[in-house]
C-alpha positions in Angstrom: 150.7 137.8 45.4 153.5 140.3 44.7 156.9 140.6 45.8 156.2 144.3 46.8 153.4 146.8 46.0 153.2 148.9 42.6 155.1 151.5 42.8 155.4 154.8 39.7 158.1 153.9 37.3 161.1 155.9 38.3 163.0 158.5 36.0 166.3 156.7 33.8 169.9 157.4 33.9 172.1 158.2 37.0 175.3 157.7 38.3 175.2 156.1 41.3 177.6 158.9 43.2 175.2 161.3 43.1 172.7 162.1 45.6 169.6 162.4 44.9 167.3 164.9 46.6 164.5 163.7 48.9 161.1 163.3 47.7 158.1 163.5 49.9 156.2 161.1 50.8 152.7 159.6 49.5 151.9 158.1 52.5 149.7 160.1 54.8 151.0 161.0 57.8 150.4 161.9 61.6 150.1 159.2 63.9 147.5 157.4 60.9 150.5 157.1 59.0 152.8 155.7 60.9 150.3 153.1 62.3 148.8 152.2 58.7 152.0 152.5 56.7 154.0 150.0 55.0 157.0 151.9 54.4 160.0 149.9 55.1 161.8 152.4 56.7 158.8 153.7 58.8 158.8 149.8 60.2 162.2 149.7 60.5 162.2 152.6 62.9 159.2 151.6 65.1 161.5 147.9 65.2 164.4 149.6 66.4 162.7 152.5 69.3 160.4 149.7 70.7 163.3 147.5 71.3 165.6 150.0 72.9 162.3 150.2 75.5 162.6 147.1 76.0 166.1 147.2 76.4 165.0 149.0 79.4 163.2 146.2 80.7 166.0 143.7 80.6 168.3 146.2 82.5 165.9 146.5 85.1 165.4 142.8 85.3 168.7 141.9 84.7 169.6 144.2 88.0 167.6 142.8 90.4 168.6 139.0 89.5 172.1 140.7 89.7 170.9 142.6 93.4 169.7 139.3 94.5 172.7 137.1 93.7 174.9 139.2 96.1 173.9 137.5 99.3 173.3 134.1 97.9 172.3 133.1 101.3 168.8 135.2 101.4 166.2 136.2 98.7 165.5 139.1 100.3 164.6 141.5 96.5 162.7 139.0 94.7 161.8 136.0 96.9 162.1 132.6 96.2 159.0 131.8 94.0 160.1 135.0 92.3 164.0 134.7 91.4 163.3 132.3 88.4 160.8 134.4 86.8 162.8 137.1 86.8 166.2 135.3 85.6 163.9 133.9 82.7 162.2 137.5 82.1 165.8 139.2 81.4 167.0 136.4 78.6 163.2 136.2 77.3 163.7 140.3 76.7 166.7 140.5 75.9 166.9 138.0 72.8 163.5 138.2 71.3 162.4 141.6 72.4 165.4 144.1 72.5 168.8 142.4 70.5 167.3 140.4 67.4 164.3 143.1 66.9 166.8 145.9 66.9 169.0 143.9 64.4 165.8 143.4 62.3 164.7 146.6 62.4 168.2 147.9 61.0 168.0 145.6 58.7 164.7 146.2 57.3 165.5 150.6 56.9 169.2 149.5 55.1 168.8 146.1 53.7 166.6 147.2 50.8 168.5 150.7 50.0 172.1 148.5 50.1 170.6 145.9 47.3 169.1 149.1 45.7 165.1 148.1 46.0 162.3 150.5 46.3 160.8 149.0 49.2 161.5 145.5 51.3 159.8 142.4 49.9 156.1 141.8 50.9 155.9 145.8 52.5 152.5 144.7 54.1 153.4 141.9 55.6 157.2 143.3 57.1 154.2 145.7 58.5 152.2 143.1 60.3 155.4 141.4 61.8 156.1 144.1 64.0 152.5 145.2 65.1 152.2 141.4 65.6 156.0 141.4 67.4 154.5 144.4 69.8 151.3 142.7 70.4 153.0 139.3 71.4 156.0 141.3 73.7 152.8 142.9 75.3 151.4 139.3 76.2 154.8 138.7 77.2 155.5 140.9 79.9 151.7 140.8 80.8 151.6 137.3 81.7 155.1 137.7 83.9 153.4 140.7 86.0 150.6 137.9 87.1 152.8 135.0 88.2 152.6 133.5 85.0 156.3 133.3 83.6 158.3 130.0 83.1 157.9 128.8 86.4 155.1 130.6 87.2 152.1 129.9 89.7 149.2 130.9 87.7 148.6 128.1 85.1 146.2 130.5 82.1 149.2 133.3 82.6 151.8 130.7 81.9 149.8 129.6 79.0 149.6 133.3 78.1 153.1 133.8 78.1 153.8 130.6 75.9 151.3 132.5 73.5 152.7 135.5 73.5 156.4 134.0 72.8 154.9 132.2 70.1 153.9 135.0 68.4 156.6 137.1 69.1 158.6 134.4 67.2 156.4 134.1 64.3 156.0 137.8 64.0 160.2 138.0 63.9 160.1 135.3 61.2 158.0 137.0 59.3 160.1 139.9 59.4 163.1 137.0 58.4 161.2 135.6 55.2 160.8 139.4 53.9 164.3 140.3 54.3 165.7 137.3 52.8 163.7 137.4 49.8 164.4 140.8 49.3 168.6 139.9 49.3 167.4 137.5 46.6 164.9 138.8 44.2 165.3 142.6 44.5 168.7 143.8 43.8 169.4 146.0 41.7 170.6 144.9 37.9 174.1 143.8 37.7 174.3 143.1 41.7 174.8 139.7 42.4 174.6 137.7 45.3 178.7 137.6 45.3 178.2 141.5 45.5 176.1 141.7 48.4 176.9 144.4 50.5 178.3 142.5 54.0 175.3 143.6 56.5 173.0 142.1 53.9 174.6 139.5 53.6 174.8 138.7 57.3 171.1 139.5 57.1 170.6 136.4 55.0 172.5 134.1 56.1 171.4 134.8 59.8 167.8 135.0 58.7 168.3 131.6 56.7 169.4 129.8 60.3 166.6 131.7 61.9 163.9 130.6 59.6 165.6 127.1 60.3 165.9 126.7 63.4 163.0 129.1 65.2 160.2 126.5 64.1 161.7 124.3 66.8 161.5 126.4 69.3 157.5 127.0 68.2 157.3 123.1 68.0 158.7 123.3 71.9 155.8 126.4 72.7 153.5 123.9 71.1 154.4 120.9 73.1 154.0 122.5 76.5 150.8 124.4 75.9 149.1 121.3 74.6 150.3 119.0 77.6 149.9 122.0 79.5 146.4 122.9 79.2 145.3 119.1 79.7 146.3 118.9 83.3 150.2 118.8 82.3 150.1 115.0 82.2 153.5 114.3 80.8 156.7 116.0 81.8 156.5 118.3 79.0 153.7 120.2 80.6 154.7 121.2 83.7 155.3 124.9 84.6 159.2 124.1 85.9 160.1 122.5 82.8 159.4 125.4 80.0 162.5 126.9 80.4 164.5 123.9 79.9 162.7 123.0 77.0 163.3 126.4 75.1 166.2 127.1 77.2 169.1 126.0 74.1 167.4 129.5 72.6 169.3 131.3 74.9 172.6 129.1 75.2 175.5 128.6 72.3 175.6 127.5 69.5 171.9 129.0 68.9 172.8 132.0 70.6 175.6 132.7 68.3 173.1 133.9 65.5 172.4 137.0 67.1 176.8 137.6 66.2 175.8 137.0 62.5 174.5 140.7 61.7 176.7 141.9 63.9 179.7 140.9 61.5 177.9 142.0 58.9 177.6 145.9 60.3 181.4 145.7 61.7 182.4 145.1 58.0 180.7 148.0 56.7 181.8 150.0 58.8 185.4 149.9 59.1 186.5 149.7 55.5 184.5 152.9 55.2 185.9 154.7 57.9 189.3 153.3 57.3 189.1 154.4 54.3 190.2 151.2 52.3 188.9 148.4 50.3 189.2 144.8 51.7 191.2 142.7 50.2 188.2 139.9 49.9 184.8 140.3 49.6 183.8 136.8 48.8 186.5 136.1 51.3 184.2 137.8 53.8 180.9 136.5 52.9 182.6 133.2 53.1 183.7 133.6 56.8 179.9 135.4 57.8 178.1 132.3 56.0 180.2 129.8 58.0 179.9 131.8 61.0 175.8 131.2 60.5 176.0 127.5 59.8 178.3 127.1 62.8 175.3 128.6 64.7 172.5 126.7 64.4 171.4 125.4 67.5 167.9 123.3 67.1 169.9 119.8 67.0 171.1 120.5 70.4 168.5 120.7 73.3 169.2 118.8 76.5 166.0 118.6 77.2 165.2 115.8 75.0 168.8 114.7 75.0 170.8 115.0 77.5 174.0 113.9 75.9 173.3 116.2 73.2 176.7 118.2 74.7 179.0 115.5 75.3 179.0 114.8 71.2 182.3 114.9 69.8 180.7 116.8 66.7 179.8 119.4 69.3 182.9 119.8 70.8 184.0 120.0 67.2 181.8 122.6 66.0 182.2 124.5 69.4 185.8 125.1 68.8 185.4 125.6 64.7 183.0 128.7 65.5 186.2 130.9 66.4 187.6 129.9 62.7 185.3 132.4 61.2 185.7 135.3 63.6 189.4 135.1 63.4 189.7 135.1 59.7 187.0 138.3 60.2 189.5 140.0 62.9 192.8 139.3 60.6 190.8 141.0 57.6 190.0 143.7 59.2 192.7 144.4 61.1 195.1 144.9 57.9 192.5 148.0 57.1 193.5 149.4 60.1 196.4 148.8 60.3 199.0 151.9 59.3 200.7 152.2 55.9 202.6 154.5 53.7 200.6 156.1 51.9 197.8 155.0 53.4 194.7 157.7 54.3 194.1 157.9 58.0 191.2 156.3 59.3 188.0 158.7 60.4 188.0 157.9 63.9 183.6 158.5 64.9 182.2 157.0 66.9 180.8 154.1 64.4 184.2 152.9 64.1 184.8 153.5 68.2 181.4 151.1 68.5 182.8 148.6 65.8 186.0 148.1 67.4 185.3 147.7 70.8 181.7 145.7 70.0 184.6 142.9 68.0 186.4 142.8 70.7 183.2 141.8 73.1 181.7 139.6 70.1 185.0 138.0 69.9 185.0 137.4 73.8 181.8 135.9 73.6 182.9 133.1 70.8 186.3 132.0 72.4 184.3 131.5 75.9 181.9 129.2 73.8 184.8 127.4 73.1 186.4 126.9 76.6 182.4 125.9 77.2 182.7 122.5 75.4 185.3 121.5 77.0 183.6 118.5 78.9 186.1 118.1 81.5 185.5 121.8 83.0 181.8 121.2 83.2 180.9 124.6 82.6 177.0 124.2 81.3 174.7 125.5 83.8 177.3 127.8 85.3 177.5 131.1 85.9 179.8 130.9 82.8 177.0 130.4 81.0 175.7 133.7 82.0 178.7 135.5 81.4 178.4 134.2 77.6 175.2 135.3 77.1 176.0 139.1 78.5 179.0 139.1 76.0 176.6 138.0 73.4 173.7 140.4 74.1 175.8 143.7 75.0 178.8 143.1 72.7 176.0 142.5 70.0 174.8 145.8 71.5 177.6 147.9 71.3 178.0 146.9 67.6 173.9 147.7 66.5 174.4 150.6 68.5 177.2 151.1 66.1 175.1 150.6 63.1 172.7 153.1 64.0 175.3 155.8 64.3 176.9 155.0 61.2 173.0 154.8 59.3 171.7 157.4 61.4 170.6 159.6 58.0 169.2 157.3 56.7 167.0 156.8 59.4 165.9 159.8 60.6 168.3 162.4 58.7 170.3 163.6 61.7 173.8 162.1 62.9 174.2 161.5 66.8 176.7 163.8 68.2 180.2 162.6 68.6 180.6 163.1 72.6 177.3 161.4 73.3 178.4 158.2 71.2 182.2 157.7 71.9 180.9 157.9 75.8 178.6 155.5 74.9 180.6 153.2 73.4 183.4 153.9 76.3 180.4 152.9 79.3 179.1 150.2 77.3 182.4 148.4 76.3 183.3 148.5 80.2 180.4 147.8 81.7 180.4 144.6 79.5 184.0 143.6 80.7 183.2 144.5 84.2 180.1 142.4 84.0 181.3 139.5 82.9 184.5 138.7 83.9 183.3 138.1 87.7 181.2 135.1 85.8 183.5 133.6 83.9 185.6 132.9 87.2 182.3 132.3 89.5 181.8 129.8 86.7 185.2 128.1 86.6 184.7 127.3 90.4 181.0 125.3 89.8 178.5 128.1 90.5 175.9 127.6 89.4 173.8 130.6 87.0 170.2 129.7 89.1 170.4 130.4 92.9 169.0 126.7 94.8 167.9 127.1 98.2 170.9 124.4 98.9 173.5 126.5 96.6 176.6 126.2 98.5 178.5 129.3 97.8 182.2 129.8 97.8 183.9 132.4 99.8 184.3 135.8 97.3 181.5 134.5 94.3 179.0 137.1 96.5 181.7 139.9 95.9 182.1 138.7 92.6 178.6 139.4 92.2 178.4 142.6 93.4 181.1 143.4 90.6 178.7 142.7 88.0 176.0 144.3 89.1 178.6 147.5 88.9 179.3 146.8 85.4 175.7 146.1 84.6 174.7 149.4 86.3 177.5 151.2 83.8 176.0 149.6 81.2 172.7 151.0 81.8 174.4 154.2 82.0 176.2 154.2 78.7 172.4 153.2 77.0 170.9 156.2 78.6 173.6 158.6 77.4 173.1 156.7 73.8 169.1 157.3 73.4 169.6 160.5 74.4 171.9 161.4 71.8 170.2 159.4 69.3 166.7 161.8 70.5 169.0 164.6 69.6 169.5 163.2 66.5 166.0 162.2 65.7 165.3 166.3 66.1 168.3 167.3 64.3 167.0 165.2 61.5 164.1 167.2 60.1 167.1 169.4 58.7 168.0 166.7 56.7 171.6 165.3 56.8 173.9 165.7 53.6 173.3 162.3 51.4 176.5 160.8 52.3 178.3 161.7 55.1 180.7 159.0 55.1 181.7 159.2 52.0 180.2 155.7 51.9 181.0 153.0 49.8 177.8 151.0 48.7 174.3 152.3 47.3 172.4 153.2 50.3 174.3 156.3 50.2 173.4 156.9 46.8 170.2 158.6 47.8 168.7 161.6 49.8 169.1 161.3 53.7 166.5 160.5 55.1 165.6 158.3 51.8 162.8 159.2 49.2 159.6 157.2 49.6 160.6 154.8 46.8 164.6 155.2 47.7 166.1 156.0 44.7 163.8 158.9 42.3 166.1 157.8 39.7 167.2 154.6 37.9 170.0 152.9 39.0 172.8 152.0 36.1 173.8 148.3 36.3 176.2 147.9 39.3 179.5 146.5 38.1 180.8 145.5 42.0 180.5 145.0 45.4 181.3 148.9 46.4 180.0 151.1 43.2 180.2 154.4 44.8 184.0 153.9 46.0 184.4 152.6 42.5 183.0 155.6 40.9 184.8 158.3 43.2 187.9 156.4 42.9 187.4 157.2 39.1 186.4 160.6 39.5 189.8 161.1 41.0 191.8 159.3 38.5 190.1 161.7 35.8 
């Protein structure tokens, strides 16, 4: 079995500056091609539009849990029986169907044109990981329409939905093993793994945890449906206890992963738009490689152990995960920050998603850090919620980020400034606005679940209705997003210029949208980390 598929040799000599012009494509196309083809970028972009629709779903979801927590004293939207499903329906969609798809899916249209490849390792079977990812989020939300959701009172739908998790997560670690080995066996000559542009690099070192830890959580699918289908004998088969068992999927430090990419688009995308070269590349790596060790989750699930939390190497770990993100912030923050003779940043909306998306990501860390502190018992609170929104729409504002600045390279056309600095704008404060109210509901022992014997303090109801506000503005700022990026999807068949950005690593070294094999010419032997900054910085010495 090959890496990737034969491909024609490609013409010799180039400089990596210049664009090259886009050739067509061999594939065939219509609706035939699109379903049968194993371009990288063709999978990429079904990845990211099938996520933002399911984006859709969590928003919904996530509103009525956040309608129904307003008067804690009645279920009155969802009922009882209902609440849970619900509750576990929003985290279920918005981690494995919307956030790390959409990262994914980036990933697999930039990944291979930043390490210069002509296509993603094992193109067919990147393919099958995301008709396989559709089929299982299909089973998913199938099995929650009939009762059968963690928690669920029809027992063959429950087992349905354990299914179709399972192969939603297979199907993502597919995708994982085919971007990894593409960081490692198909760069281009001269690029070395110390060279690694940053997204791809956060790419494998956040698809490293995942391929380490995600078998766990299968092992956990496992163990349920087995005791499961035989009459749920022990207590690992019983419908209330699913969602504990898989539960430390959606908690810190596991949850953290989802960050690692994010860092990874951030620092692309504000050296480029400041305008500057970062002091330390390996310096950088370094930090986004710690920030994924620090993240691996599958030795902590309280299910099994329910001390696993009161470990001092857990409280240790919990407070060393900041370390990375505020060696990340201080980097970047000297790019920006004014200098004589210093260019002025270019202030899009990339770098208006970037900033405020750190700010949100870096939220979300220093809340897991207050988290272990044993004393304020926080686990199980509503502060556990708020951590989970910073995670998933911080990490949202920053992919959003990512697909305005590559944008060309998926589809040709740029989204328009107005529609993406609002975006950005209703996004960054519909995430405060939702989570703030948790963080406090949290500090005073509320719990995240609503019990029929929840005793609520006077104002967490109020509270509550502030967050469904900042959820609703959040829902707002993603319409006004996929409607710009539609814009840009029909702007795109005039073909953007090459490099827009004036971008500093090879992706923008080709046509925009990209040639069926990326590059119709030969790349020269890459001599550092950022080759086309290198190269114009030489062209204006000369």
């Amino acid at each position: 079995m090959t890496v990737t598929d034969t491909a024609p040799a490609p013409e010799a000599g180039a400089d990596p500056a210049a664009p090259a012009s886009a050739a067509p494509s061999p594939s065939v196309g219509g609706l035939a091609g699109v379903v049968g083809s194993g371009d990288h970028k063709v999978v990429g972009r079904l990845y990211v539009g099938f996520s933002l629709t399911f984006l859709l779903v969590a928003l919904v979801s996530g509103l009525l849990v956040g309608a129904e927590r307003v008067a804690t004293e009645t279920t009155e939207v969802l009922g009882t029986d209902t609440f849970f499903q619900v509750f576990t329906l929003y985290r279920v969609t918005a981690v494995f169907l919307f956030l790390m798809p959409l990262l994914i899916g980036l990933a697999l249209v930039v990944v291979p044109l930043q390490v210069g490849a002509s296509t993603v390792a094992f193109p067919r079977a990147a393919a099958s990981s995301f008709w396989g990812w559709l089929v299982g989020s299909g089973l998913i939300l199938g099995a929650y329409a009939g009762n059968g959701g963690p928690g669920g009172g029809e027992a063959d739908l429950v087992d349905l939905f354990a299914l179709g998790f399972a192969l939603v997560i297979v199907s993502l670690l597919v995708a994982c093993v085919c971007l990894v080995t593409t960081v490692t066996t198909l760069r281009a000559p001269g690029l070395s793994l110390k060279q690694v542009p940053l997204f791809s690099w956060s790419i494998f070192a956040a698809g490293t945890v995942w391929l380490l830890s995600l078998p766990a959580l299968l092992a956990n699918l496992a163990l349920f449906y087995v005791d499961h289908r035989h009459g749920g004998r022990l207590e690992f088969g019983t419908n209330v206890s699913l969602y504990p068992q898989i539960s430390w999927a959606f908690t810190p430090p596991q949850l953290f992963v989802l960050l690692v990419p994010c860092l990874g688009i951030i620092g692309e995308i504000i050296p480029t738009f400041a305008r500057a070269r970062p002091r330390s590349h390996g310096g950088a790596q370094a930090a986004i490689g710690l920030a994924a060790i620090l993240s691996f989750g599958a030795a902590v699930q309280p299910f099994f152990n329910a001390e696993a939390t009161d470990d001092a190497f857990y409280v240790l770990v919990g407070f060393a995960a900041v370390l990375p993100y505020l060696a990340l912030l201080g980097l970047w923050a000297l790019l920006l920050k004014p200098g004589k003779g210093k260019e002025r940043p270019q202030v899009d909306s990339p770098l208006h998603f970037s900033i405020l998306g750190l700010a949100m990501v870096f939220a979300a860390v220093l809340a897991g850090a207050v988290r272990v502190i044993d004393v304020l018992d926080l686990a199980g609170t509503s502060f556990d919620t708020a951590i989970f929104n910073y995670v998933i729409f911080g990490g949202a504002i920053v992919a959003f980020g990512g697909i305005a600045c590559w944008a060309p390279k998926l589809w040709g056309g740029r989204i328009g400034e107005p529609a993406g600095r609002i975006a950005a704008l209703l996004l960054f404060l519909g995430t405060i606005v939702l989570c703030l109210p948790d963080l406090w509901s949290g500090l005073i022992d509320q719990p995240e679940v609503l019990q029929p014997d929840t005793t609520v303090r006077d104002g967490v109801e109020a509270l509550n209705g502030v967050s469904v506000a900042g959820l609703a503005l959040i829902t707002l700022g993603v319409l006004v997003f996929v409607l710009g990026l539609l814009r840009s999807v029909k702007k795109g068949r005039d073909h953007e210029a090459a490099d827009p950005w004036e971008g500093h690593t090879l992706e923008w070294a080709t046509a925009s949208p990209p040639a069926f094999a990326n590059f119709t010419e030969e790349l020269p032997a890459i001599q550092s980390d950022r080759p086309l900054l290198d190269a114009r910085t030489a062209g204006e010495e000369s």
